[in-house]
PLY file of the C-alpha trace (Angstrom):
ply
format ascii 1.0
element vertex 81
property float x
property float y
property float z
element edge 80
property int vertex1
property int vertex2
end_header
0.00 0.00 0.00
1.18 3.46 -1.13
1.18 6.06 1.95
-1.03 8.59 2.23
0.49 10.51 4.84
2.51 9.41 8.36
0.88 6.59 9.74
-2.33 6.24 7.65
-2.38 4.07 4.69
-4.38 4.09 1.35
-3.94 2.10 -1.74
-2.96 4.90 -4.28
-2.31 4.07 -7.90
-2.70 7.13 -9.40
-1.97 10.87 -8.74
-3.42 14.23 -10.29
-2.19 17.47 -9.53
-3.71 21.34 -10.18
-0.74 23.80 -9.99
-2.30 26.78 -10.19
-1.49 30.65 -9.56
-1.57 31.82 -5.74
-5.08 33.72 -6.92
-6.32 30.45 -8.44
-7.00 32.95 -11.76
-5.15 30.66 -14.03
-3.64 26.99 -13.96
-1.00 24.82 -15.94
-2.46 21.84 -17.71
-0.99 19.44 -20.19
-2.22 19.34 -23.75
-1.94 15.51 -24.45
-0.64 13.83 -27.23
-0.79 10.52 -26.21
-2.79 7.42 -26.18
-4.75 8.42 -29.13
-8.10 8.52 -28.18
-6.45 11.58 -25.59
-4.86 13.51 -28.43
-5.64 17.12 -28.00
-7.46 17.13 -24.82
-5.86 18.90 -21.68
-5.06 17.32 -18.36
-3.94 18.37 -15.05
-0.66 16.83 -14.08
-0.15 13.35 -12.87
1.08 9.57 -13.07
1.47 6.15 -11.32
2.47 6.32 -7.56
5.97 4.19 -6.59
6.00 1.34 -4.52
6.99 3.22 -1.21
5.93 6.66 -1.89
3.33 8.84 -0.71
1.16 11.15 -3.25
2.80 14.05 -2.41
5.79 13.40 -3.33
4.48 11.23 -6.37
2.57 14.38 -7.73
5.80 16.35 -6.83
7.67 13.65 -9.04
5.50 13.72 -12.26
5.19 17.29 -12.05
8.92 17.33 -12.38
8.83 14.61 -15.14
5.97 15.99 -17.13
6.68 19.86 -16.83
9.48 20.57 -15.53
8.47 22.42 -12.37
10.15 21.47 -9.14
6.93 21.41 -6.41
7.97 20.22 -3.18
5.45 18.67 -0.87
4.79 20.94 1.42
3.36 23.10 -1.36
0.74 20.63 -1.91
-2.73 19.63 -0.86
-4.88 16.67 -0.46
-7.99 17.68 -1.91
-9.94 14.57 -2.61
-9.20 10.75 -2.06
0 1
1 2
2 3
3 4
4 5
5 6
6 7
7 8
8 9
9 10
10 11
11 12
12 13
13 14
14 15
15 16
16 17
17 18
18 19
19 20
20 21
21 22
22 23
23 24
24 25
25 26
26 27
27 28
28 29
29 30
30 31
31 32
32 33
33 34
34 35
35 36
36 37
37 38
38 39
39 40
40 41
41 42
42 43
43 44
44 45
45 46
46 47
47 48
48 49
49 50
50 51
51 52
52 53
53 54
54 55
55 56
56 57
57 58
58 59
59 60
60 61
61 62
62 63
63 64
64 65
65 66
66 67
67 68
68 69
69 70
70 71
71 72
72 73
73 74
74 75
75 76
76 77
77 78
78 79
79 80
């Protein structure tokens, strides 16, 4: 099971992440190009959690991957499970 946060656990395959502007007035999203039947459509940021690693620092990870923005997990917030 993926952690969820210090001593609670919560099987987590997938993460989603909104990064957004400190007035919430505009947001980055991803315009996808892949698998096909995505092409075009936008998408927050987001991926497969690790074995071992919590969703902070797995949305941290793929927005890193996917965008190139370093977010570290304090900066984030658990807004739905």
């Amino acid at each position: 099971m993926n952690r969820l946060s210090k001593g609670s656990t919560l099987s987590v395959q997938h993460v989603v992440g909104l990064v957004t502007a400190d007035d919430f007035k505009c947001a980055v999203l991803m315009k996808k190009n892949r698998p096909e039947w995505q092409v075009g459509m936008w998408n927050g940021i987001g991926g497969s959690v690790e074995r071992d690693e919590n969703v902070f620092t797995a949305v941290g990870r793929e927005c890193q991957e996917e965008c190139g923005l370093a977010i570290t997990h304090e900066y984030w917030h658990l807004l739905a499970r």
